[in-house]
C-alpha positions in Angstrom: 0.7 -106.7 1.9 -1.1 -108.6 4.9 0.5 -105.5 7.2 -2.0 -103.3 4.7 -4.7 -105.6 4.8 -4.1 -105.8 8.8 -4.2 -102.3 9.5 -6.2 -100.6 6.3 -9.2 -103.3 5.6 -9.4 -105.7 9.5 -8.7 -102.8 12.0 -10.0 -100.1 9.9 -13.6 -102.0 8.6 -12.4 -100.9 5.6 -13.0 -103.2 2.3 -11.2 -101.7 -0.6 -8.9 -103.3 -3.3 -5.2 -102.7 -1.8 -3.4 -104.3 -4.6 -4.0 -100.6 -7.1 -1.5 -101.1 -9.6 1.4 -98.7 -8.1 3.5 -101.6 -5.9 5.8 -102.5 -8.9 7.3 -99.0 -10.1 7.1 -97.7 -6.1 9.9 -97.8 -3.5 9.0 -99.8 -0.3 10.2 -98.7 3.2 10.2 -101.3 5.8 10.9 -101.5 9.3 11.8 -104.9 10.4 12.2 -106.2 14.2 15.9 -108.8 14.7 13.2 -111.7 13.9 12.3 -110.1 10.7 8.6 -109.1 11.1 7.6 -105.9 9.6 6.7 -103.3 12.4 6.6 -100.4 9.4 6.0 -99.7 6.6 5.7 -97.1 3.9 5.0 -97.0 0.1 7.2 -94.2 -1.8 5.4 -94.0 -5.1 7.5 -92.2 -8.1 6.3 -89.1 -9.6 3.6 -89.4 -12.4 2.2 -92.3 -10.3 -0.4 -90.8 -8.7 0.6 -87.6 -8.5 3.1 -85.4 -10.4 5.6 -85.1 -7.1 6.7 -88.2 -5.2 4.5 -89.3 -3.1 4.2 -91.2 0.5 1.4 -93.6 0.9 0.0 -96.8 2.6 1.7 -95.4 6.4 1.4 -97.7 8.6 2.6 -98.9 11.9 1.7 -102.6 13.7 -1.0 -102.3 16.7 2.2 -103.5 19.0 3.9 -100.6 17.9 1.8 -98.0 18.0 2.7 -95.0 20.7 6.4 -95.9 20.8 7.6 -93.6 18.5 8.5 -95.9 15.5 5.8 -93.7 13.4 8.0 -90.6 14.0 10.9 -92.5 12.9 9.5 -93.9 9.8 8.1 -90.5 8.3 11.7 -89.4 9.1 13.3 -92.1 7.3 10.7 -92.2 4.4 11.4 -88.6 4.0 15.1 -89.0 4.2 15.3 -92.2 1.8 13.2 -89.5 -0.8 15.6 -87.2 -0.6 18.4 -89.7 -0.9 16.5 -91.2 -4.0 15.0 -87.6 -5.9 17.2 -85.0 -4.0 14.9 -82.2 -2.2 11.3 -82.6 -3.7 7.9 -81.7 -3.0 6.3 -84.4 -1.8 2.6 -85.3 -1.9 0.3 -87.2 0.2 -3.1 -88.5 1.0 -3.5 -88.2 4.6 -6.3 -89.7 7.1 -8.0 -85.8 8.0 -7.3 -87.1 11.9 -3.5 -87.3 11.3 -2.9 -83.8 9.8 -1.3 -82.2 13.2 1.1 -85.2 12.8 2.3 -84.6 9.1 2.1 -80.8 9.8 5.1 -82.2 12.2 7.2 -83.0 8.7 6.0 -79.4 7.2 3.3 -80.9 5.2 0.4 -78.1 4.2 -3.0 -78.4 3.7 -3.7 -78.0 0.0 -7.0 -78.6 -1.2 -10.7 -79.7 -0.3 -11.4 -82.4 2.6 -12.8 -86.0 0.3 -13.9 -89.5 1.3 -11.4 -92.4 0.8 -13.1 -95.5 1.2 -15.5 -93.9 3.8 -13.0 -92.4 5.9 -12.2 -88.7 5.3 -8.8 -87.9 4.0 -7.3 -84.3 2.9 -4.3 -83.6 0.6 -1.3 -82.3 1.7 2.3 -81.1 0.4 5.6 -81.2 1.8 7.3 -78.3 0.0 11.2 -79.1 -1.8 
């Protein structure tokens, strides 16, 4: 949780209530340095959550990691730990508009109309199974 609030509400001005209900029936992906600090991190909600597919939410990366790679690697894994959970799915996800060429890298599709999040403009997109 302070990762999120790091990244989502400090770095991006963004004041919204992280804590939304879905932490206790998701999956949470973390990347972890040898000291134990989270670098990564990724919430893999359940179907029915928020959406009827899986879904992949709250991506995020520390500031001293960003441009490294470790992003690339932690959709990879997320996707690979959904797989390993669900078996080939569709999975569904609320993406930052900014960041679409980089989930279209993972064969997520636009679907849908472009909305503000929490002031920031976000689209839908779907990773067919």
């Amino acid at each position: 949780m302070v990762l999120r609030q790091e990244v989502f509400v400090i770095e991006q001005n963004c004041p919204y209530i992280d804590a939304d209900g879905k932490d206790q029936e998701s999956h949470h992906f973390m990347g972890l340095n040898e000291a134990g600090e989270l670098l990564a991190y990724t919430r893999l909600v359940v179907p029915g959550a928020i959406y009827k597919e899986v879904s992949i939410g709250r991506v995020i990366t520390a500031q001293s990691m960003r441009r490294t790679g470790l992003g690339i690697v932690l959709m990879e894994k997320s996707i690979a730990e959904i797989e390993r959970i669900y078996g080939k799915v569709p999975i569904r996800i609320s993406a930052q508009k900014h960041l679409r060429k980089f989930y279209e890298k993972y064969d997520f599709e636009y679907v849908g109309k472009e909305y503000l999040e929490d002031g920031i403009p976000h689209i839908e997109m779907l990773r067919k199974a």
